[in-house]
VOTILO-876228 format. One record per residue (C-alpha): y, z, x. Coordinates in steps of 0.25 Angstrom, whole numbers, padded with zeros to 4 digits, always signed. Layout:
YZX;...
***
This chain:
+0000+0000+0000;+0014-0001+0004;+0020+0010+0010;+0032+0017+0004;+0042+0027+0009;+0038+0040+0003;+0049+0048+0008;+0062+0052-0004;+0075+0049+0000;+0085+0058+0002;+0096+0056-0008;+0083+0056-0018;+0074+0066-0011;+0077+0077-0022;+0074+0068-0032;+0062+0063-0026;+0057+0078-0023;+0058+0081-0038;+0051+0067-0043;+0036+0068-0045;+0035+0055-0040;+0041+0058-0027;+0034+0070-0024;+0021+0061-0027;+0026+0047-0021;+0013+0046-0010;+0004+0049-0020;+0010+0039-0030;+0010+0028-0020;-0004+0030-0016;-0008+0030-0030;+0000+0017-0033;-0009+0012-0022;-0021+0019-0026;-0020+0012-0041;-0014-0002-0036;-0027-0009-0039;-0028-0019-0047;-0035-0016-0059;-0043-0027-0064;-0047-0029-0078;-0035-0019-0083;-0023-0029-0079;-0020-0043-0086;-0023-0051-0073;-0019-0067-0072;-0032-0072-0070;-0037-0087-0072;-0043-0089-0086;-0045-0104-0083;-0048-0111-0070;-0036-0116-0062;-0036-0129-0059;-0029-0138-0049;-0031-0151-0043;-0030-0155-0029;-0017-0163-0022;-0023-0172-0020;-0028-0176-0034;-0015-0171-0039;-0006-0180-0031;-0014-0192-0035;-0010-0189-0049;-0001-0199-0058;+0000-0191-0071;-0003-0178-0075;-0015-0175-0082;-0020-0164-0090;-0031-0155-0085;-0042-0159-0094;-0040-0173-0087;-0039-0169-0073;-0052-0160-0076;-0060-0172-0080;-0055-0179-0069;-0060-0169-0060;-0046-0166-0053;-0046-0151-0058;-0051-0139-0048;-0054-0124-0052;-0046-0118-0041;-0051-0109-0030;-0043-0106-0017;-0054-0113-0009;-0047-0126-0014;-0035-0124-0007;-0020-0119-0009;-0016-0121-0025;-0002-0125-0030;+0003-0120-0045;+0013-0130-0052;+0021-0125-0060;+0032-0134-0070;+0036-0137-0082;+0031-0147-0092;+0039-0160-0093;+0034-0162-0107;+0028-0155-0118;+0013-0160-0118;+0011-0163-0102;+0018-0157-0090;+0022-0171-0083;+0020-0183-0092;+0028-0193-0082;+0023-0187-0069;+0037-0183-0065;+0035-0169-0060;+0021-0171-0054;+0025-0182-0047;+0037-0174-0040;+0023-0164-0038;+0017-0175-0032;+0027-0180-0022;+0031-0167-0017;+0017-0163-0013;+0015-0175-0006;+0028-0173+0002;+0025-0157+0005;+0011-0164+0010;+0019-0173+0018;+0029-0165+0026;+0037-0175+0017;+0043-0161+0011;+0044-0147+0014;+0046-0135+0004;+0061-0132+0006;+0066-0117+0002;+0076-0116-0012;+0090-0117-0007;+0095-0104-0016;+0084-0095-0010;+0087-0102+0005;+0102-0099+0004;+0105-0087-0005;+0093-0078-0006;+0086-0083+0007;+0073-0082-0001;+0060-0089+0003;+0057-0081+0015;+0042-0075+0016;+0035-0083+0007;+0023-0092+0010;+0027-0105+0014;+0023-0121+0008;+0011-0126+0016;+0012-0141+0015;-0004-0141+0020;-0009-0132+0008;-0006-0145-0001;-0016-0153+0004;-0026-0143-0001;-0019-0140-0014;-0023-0140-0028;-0013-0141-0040;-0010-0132-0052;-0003-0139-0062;-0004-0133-0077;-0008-0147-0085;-0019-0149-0075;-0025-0135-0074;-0024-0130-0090;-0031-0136-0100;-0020-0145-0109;-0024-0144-0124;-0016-0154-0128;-0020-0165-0116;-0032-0169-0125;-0041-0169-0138;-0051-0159-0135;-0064-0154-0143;-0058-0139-0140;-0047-0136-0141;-0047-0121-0142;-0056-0119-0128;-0045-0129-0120;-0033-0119-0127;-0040-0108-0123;-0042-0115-0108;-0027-0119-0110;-0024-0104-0110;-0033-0098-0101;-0027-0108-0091;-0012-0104-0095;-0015-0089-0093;-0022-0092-0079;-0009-0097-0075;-0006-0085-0067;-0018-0085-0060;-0017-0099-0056;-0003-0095-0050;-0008-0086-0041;-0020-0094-0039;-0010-0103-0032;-0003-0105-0018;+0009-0112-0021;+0019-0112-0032;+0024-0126-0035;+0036-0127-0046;+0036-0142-0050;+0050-0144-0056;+0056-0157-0053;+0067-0162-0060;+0063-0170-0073;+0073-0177-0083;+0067-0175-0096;+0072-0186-0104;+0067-0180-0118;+0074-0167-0115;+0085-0175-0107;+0084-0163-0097;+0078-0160-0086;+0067-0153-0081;+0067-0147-0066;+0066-0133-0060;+0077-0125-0068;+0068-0128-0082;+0055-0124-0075;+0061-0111-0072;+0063-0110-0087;+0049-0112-0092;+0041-0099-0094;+0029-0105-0089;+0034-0108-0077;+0041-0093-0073;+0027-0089-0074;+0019-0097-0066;+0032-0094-0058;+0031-0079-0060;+0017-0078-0057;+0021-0085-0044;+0031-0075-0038;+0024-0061-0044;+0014-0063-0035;+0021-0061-0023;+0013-0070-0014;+0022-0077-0010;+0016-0091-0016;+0028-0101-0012;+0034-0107-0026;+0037-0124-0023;+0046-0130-0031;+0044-0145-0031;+0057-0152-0038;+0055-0164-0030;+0047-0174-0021;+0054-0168-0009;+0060-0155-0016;+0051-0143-0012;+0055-0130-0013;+0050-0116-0011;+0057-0107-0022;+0059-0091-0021;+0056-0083-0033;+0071-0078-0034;+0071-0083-0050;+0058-0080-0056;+0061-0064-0060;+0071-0070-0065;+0065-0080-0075;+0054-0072-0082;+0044-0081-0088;+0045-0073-0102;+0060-0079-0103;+0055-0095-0099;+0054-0104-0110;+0040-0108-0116;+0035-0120-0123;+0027-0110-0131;+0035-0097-0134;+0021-0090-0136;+0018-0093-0121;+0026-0080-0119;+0014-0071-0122;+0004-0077-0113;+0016-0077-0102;+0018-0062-0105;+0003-0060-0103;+0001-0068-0089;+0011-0060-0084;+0007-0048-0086;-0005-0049-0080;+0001-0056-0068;+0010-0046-0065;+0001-0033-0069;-0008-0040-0059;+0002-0042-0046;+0007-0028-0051;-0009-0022-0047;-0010-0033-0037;+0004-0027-0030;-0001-0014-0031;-0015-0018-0024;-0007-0025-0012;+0001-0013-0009;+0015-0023-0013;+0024-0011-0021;+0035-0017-0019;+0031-0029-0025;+0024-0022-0035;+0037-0012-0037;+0045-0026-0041;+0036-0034-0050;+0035-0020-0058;+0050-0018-0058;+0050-0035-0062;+0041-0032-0073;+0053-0032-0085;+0059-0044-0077;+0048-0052-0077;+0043-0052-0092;+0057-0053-0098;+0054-0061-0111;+0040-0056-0111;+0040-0042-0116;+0041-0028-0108;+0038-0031-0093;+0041-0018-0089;+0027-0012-0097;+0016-0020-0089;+0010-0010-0078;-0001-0012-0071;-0014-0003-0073;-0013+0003-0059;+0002+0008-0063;-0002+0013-0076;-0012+0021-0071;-0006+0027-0059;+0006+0033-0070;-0006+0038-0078;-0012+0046-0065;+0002+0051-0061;+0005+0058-0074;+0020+0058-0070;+0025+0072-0079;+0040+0072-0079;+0052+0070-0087;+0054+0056-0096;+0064+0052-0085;+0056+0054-0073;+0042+0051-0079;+0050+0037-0077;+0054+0037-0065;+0041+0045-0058;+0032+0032-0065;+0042+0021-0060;+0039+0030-0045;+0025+0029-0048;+0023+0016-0052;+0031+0011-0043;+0025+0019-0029;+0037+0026-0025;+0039+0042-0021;+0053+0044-0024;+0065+0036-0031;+0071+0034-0020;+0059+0028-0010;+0060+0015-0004;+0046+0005-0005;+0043-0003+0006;+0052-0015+0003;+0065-0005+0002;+0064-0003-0013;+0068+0009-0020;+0064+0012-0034;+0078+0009-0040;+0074-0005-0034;+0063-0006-0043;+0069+0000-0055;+0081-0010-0054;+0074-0023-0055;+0065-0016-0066;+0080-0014-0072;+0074+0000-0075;+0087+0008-0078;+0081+0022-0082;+0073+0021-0070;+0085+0016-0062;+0093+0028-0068;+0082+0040-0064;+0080+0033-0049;+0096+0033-0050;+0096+0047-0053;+0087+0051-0042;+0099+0044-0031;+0091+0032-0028;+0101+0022-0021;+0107+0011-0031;+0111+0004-0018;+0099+0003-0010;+0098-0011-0005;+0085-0019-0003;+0083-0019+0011;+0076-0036+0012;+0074-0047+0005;+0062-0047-0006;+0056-0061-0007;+0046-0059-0017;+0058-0054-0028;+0069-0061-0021;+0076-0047-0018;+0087-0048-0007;+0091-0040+0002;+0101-0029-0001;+0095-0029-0015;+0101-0015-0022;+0096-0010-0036;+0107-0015-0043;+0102-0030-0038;+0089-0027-0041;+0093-0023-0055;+0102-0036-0059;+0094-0046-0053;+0080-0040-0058;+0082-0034-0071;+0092-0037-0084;+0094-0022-0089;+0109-0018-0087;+0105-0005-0088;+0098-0004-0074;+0111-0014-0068;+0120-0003-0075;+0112+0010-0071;+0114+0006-0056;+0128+0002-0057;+0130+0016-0066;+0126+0021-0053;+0136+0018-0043;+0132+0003-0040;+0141-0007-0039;+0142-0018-0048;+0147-0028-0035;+0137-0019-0025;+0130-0029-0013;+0114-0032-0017;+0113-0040-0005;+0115-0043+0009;+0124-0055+0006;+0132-0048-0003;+0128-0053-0019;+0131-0042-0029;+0122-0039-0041;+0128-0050-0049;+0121-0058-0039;+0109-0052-0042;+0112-0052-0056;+0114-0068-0058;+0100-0070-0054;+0096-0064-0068;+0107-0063-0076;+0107-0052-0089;+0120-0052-0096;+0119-0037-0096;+0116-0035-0082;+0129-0042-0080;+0138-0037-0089;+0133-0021-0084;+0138-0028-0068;+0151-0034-0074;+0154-0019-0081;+0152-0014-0067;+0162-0024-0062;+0152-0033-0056;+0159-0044-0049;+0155-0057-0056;+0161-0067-0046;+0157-0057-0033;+0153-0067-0021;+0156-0058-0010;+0142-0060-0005;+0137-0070+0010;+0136-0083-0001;+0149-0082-0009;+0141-0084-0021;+0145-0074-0034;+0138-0070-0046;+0138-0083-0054;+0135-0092-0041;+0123-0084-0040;+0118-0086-0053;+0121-0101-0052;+0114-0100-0039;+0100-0094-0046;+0102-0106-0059;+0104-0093-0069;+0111-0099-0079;+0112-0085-0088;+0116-0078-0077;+0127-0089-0073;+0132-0089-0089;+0133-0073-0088;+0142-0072-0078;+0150-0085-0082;+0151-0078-0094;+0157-0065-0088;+0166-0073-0081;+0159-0076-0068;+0167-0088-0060;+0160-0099-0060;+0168-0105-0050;+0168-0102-0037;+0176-0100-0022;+0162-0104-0016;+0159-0119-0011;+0148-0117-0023;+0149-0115-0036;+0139-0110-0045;+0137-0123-0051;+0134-0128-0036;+0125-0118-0034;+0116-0117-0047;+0116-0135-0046;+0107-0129-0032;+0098-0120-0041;+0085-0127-0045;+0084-0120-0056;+0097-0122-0062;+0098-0132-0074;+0106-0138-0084;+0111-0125-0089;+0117-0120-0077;+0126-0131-0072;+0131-0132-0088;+0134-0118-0088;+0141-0117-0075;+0149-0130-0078;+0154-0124-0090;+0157-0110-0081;+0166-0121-0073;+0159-0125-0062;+0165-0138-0058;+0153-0147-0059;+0159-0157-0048;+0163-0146-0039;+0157-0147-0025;+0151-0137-0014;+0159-0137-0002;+0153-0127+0009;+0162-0124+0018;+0160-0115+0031;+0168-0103+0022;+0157-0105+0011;+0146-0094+0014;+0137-0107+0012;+0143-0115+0021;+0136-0111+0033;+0123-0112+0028;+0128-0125+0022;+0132-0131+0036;+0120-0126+0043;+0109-0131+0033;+0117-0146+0034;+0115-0145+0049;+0101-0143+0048;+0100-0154+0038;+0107-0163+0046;+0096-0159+0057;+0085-0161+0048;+0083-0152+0041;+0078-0154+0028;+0077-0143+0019;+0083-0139+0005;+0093-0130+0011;+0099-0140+0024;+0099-0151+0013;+0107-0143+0002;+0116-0139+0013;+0119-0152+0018;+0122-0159+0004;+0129-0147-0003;+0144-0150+0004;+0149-0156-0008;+0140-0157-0017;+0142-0157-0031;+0132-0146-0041;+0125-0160-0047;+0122-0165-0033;+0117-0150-0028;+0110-0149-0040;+0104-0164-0038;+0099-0159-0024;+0091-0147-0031;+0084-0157-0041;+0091-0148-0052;+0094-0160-0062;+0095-0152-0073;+0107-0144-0066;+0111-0160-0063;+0110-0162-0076;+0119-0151-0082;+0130-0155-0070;+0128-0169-0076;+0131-0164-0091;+0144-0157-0085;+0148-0171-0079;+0146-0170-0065;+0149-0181-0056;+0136-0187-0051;+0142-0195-0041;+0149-0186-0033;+0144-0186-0018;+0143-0171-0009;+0151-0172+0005;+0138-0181+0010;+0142-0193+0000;+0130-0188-0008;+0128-0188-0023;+0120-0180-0033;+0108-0188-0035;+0107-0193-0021;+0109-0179-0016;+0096-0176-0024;+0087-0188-0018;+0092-0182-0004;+0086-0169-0009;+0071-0174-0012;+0074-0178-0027;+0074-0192-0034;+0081-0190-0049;+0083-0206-0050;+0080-0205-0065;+0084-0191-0068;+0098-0195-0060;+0098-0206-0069;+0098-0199-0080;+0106-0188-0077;+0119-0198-0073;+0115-0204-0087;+0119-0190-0093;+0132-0189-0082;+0135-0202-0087;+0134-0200-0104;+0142-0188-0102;+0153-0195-0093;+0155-0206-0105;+0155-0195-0114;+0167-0188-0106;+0174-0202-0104;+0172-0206-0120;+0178-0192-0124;+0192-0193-0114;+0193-0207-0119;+0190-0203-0134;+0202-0192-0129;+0211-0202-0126;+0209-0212-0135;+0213-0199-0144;
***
């Protein structure tokens, strides 16, 4: 088991003397690790009902349409998979249509073409830009081996489950059933898997007459689960977004607590259910699985994320894992209704004292704050625990940063302004520092954006346009930054500038989020962005050092996303860095707000030729795009013409 420091500390060592569960903190600890077994047969596991099948590369990059899995079964392209058959890749993407995933072959194509580039040496998996430059996230997971794909097998969800509706069938209750078994194996095919691939490339859909890319995968709540599943188990499985032929990039998990699967959209509503009831068994298994490993730390967060994570669901914070449930029985904690509390929160989570620090620098305030657990905040309160204490590294696994305090912790994690308030009722400052570069806790707030959260900081006199921090960025840069377009419309709302004294506007900066759409770039238009406004990095920017070194080293040959970006930002217009991030439904809303499509950046580049530069060939979607652009310009000219005439 990991070790913990047993010893109280000072300011709280009276307290701590007079807590049960200080006095018994070793013993408690040795009988978390005593009971942290899993407990087979008692716990909801995700395990495989149904076969998981896959088909080899090399049979899948010989395909020309996409076929269903009864068909590639009688062809004998399926295989029940076993590790002996080598590394396994899970594709995860959303359906172009309602009745088959790909009917034109567009995104399986783009699959196609990118794997045989990554087999090639043709492409390398590049980092995202945002996690390069502002969280400088990425560090310690495993990398992309290009030679695991020569010996890959494919999981793609219209091969692998049974497809009821592919065909006339003389049962259709046993392949409903099949259908099921499959969907609720899903999970288990997840972990089963070596690699993550996210296929979202941008597709026009003419029948929606909008477009499909990464920002609407994000929406689907089928996809944050497989998504979900991914991250919660902590082995570092690298996640591959594929948005192009030669756009490959490895994503961070800074977004998915923030996007709970029980607040994605659903063809079927009922899906919900069976959602709600994968998920508990995943998580009531890492929890065991944790505990077996000795990871408390890692344990200690997923139980704080537990309210988090099935937002829209039902009550997270209820699930507990058999070996907990029994170690409160065994302890019969006998106190007051307030300390009872407190003493089981010790308990469960391993600690001797309120104020003891884990292995990974965290106090139990820590905990409670991303739990946004305000009675338990007010006791550990109570007992001098420090609201200030600042995280002492980086945590990849939740994407915590360094210089992380409770009250960061509290707005970025959770959406109960009672926690937010009961820290700031405590002597913390509304504008306190939560980082080494200096964002303040409306930083860490725009990542998840509760109205109430927000109005408790801007009570407290939060700054809402603070950007005293190493990037110049405030609040609602931030947000634009992290493509959360109600945390943006929050602060425009209470009066958050929009504008900006920074080279990048928000609108500059959200057109460079992948997963900002449509929405975003209308909203921040209307805020007053000006939609033709262009970045101009200079040596005074905090950026444009990093800009000037990453054009060196693309001048040198260096070909990565973030020496590319660099080189081609000076300039450039929000349409033409959106164009260079494949985000064409972004594009499209700039479009829609009558940007200039012709406008060139300060290399005599535009929009659409900026994108090819960057891996991506929109000949058809561009074309369609400019038909837009250019229905809305003869719109604009016949209404100041009709003005006139007038």
């Amino acid at each position: 088991m990991g070790a913990v420091e047993s010893t109280p500390c000072k300011p709280c060592s009276a307290s701590c003397r007079g807590s049960e569960a200080g006095r018994s903190g070793l013993k408690e600890v040795e009988l978390l690790g005593r009971l942290g077994k899993p407990w087979v047969g008692k716990v909801a596991f995700a395990f495989e009902e149904f076969p998981m099948y896959v088909i080899s590369i090399s049979d899948f990059l010989e395909m020309k349409a996409v076929l269903p899995h009864e068909e590639l079964k009688s062809q004998g392209l399926l295989f029940s998979y076993t590790k002996q058959l080598g590394p396994a890749l899970f594709i995860s993407h959303q359906w172009c249509r309602p009745h088959h995933p790909d009917p034109d072959f567009e995104q399986m194509k783009v699959l196609q073409e990118a794997l045989r580039n990554l087999l090639s040496g043709e492409v390398k998996v590049n980092s995202s830009i945002i996690a390069s430059f502002l969280f400088n996230m990425g560090k310690g997971f495993e990398e992309f081996q290009a030679q695991d794909l020569h010996s890959a097998y494919i999981w793609y969800d219209y091969f692998a489950v049974p497809q009821c509706n592919s065909h006339p069938s003389n049962h259709p209750e046993t392949e409903v059933s099949a259908f099921q078994s499959a969907v609720r194996s899903i999970p288990s095919y997840v972990d089963r898997c070596k690699y993550f691939i996210i296929l979202a490339p941008p597709i026009f859909r003419p029948d929606l007459k909008d477009v499909l890319d990464y920002s609407t995968w994000c929406l689907r709540g089928w996809c944050r689960v497989e998504r979900l599943v991914t991250h919660i188990a902590f082995n570092k499985m690298p996640v591959i977004l594929v948005q192009a032929s030669h756009q490959v990039i490895r994503m961070t998990g800074h977004d998915y607590f923030q996007n709970p699967p029980g607040l994605g959209s659903f063809t079927v509503e009922s899906d919900k259910a069976l959602v709600k009831e994968l998920l508990e068994g995943v998580v009531l298994r890492q929890l065991e699985t944790l505990l077996d490993q000795g990871k408390l730390h890692h344990d200690r967060m997923l139980m704080s994320l537990r309210e988090a994570l099935f937002e829209g669901l039902g009550n997270g914070r209820s699930l507990e894992p058999p070996s907990i449930v029994a170690l409160v029985e065994s302890a019969a904690v006998k106190r007051s209704q307030a300390l009872i509390y407190l003493d089981t929160f010790l308990l469960k989570y391993g600690f001797g004292s309120p104020c003891e620090k884990d292995e990974a620098g965290w106090t139990p305030l820590h905990y409670a704050a991303v739990a946004g657990d305000s009675v338990l905040m007010r006791s550990l309160i109570s007992l001098q625990a420090n609201v200030s204490a600042a995280l002492p590294s980086v945590d990849t696994d939740f994407c915590v940063l360094a210089g992380h305090t409770p009250i960061a912790l509290s707005v970025r994690f959770s959406r109960n302004a009672a926690a937010t308030r009961c820290l700031l009722l405590s002597g913390v400052s509304a504008n306190e520092s939560i980082t080494q570069g200096g964002f303040e806790p409306l930083h860490g707030w725009a990542q998840i954006g509760s109205s109430e959260v927000l109005d408790c900081l801007v009570a407290f006199r939060a700054d809402l346009n603070a950007a005293n921090n190493r990037w110049g960025l405030g609040p609602a840069h931030l947000a634009a930054c992290m493509g959360t377009t109600y945390g943006m419309g929050l602060l425009l709302k209470a009066r958050a500038s929009a504008s900006s004294s920074s080279a990048l506007t928000p609108l500059h900066l959200a057109s460079m989020n992948i997963g900002a759409g449509k929405a975003q770039a209308r909203m921040l238009n209307e805020a007053g962005c000006a939609v033709d406004a262009r970045a101009d990095l200079g040596y005074d920017n905090p950026l444009g050092f990093l800009v000037c070194a990453g054009s060196v080293l693309h001048r040198l040959g260096h070909d990565d996303n973030l020496s590319k970006w660099a080189f081609h930002v000076l300039g450039a217009t929000a349409l033409s860095l959106a164009m260079t991030r494949g985000n064409l439904g972004f594009a499209q809303g700039l479009l829609d707000a009558r940007a200039d499509p012709q406008l060139k950046n300060y290399r005599g580049i535009t929009a659409l030729e900026a994108a090819e530069l960057h891996g991506f060939r929109f000949t058809k979607e561009w074309e369609v795009l400019e038909e837009v652009f250019s229905k809305s310009q003869r719109s604009e000219d016949s209404d100041v013409l009709e003005i006139f005439s007038i």
